[in-house]
C-alpha positions as CSV (number, residue, x, y, z in Angstrom):
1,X,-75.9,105.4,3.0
2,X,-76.6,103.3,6.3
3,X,-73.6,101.2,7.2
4,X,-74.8,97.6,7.7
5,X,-73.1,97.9,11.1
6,X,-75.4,100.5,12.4
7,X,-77.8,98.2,11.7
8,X,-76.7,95.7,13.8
9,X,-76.0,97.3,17.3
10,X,-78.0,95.7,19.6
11,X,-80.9,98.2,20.9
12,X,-80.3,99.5,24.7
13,X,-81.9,96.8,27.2
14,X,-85.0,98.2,28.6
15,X,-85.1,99.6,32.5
16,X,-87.5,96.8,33.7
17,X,-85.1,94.3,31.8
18,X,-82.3,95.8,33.5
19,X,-84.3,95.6,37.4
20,X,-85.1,92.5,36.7
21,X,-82.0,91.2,36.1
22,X,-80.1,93.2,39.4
23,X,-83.4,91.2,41.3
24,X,-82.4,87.7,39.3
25,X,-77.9,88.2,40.3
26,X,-78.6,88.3,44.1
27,X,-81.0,85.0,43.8
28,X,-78.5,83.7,41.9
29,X,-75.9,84.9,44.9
30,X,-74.7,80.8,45.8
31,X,-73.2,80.6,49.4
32,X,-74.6,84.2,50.3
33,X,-76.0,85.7,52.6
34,X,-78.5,89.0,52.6
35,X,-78.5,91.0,55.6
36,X,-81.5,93.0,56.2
37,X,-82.5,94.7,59.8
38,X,-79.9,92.4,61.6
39,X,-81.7,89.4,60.0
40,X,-80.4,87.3,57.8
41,X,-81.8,85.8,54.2
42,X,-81.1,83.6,52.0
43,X,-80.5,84.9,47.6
44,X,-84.2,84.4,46.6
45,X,-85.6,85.9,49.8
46,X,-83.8,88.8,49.7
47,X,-84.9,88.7,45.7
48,X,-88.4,88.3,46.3
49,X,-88.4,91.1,49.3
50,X,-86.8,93.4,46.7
51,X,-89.0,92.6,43.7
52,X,-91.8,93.3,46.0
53,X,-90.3,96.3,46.8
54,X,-90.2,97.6,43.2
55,X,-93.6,96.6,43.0
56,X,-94.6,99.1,46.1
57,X,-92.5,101.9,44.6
58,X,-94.8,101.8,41.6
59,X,-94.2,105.1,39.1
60,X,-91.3,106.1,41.5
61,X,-88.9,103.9,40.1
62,X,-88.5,104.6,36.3
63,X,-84.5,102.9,35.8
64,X,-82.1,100.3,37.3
65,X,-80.5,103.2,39.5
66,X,-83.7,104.5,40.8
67,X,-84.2,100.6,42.1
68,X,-80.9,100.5,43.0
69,X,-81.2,104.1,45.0
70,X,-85.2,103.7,46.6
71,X,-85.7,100.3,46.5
72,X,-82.2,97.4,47.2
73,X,-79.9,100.6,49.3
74,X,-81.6,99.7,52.5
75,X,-84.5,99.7,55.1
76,X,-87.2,102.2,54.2
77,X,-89.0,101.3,57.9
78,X,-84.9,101.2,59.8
79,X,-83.2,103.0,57.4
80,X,-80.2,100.2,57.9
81,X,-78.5,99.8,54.7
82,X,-78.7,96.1,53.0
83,X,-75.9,94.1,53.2
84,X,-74.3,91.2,51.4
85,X,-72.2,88.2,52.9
86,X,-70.3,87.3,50.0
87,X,-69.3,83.1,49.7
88,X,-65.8,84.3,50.7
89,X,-66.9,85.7,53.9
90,X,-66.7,89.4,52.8
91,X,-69.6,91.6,54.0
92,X,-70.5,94.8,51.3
93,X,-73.5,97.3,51.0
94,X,-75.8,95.9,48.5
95,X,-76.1,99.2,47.0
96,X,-72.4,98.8,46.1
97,X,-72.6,95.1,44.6
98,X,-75.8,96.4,43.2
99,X,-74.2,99.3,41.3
100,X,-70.8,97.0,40.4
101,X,-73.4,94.8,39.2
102,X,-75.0,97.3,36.9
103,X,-72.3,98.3,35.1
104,X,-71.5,94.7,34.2
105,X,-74.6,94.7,32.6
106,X,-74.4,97.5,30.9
107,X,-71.1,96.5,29.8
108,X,-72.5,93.5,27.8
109,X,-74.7,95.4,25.7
């Protein structure tokens, strides 16, 4: 017999979900800054320069750590990696908030 319980385990959130919702935390980044080829941008440009970037990748990118790894890790024309200036005035690699972030996720599920 099938516990009830099994029953009621939320199902895994899907890849695209997952994307999506790395792309939606660093627009949501308040007071930050994302540093991209010694430019800097504000949350929702850096989100819509990464969401286009996941577009581009097309077939490429098939889960969260593929985006994480081809698409938000850095430059694909300088090969600079992305940065972060956090509120509190800490700079970290994207790919590292990105992957912190990630887990979190996961973590909720």
């Amino acid at each position: 017999m099938i516990s009830a319980f099994l029953l009621t385990v939320p199902a895994a959130m899907p890849e695209a979900q997952k994307i999506e919702a790395l792309i939606q935390a660093v627009a949501n980044l308040e007071g930050a800054v994302f540093l991209r080829n010694g430019a800097e941008h504000a949350p929702k440009a850096a989100a819509d320069h990464l969401r286009l970037k996941w577009r581009n990748a097309g077939r490429r990118v098939k889960t969260a750590p593929d985006f994480i790894r081809y698409c938000a890790s850095g430059s694909s024309l300088s090969g600079q990696p992305y940065e972060i200036r956090l509120k509190d005035g800490r700079t970290v690699l994207a790919r590292d908030w990105l992957w912190t972030e990630l887990k979190r996720l996961e973590a909720e599920r």
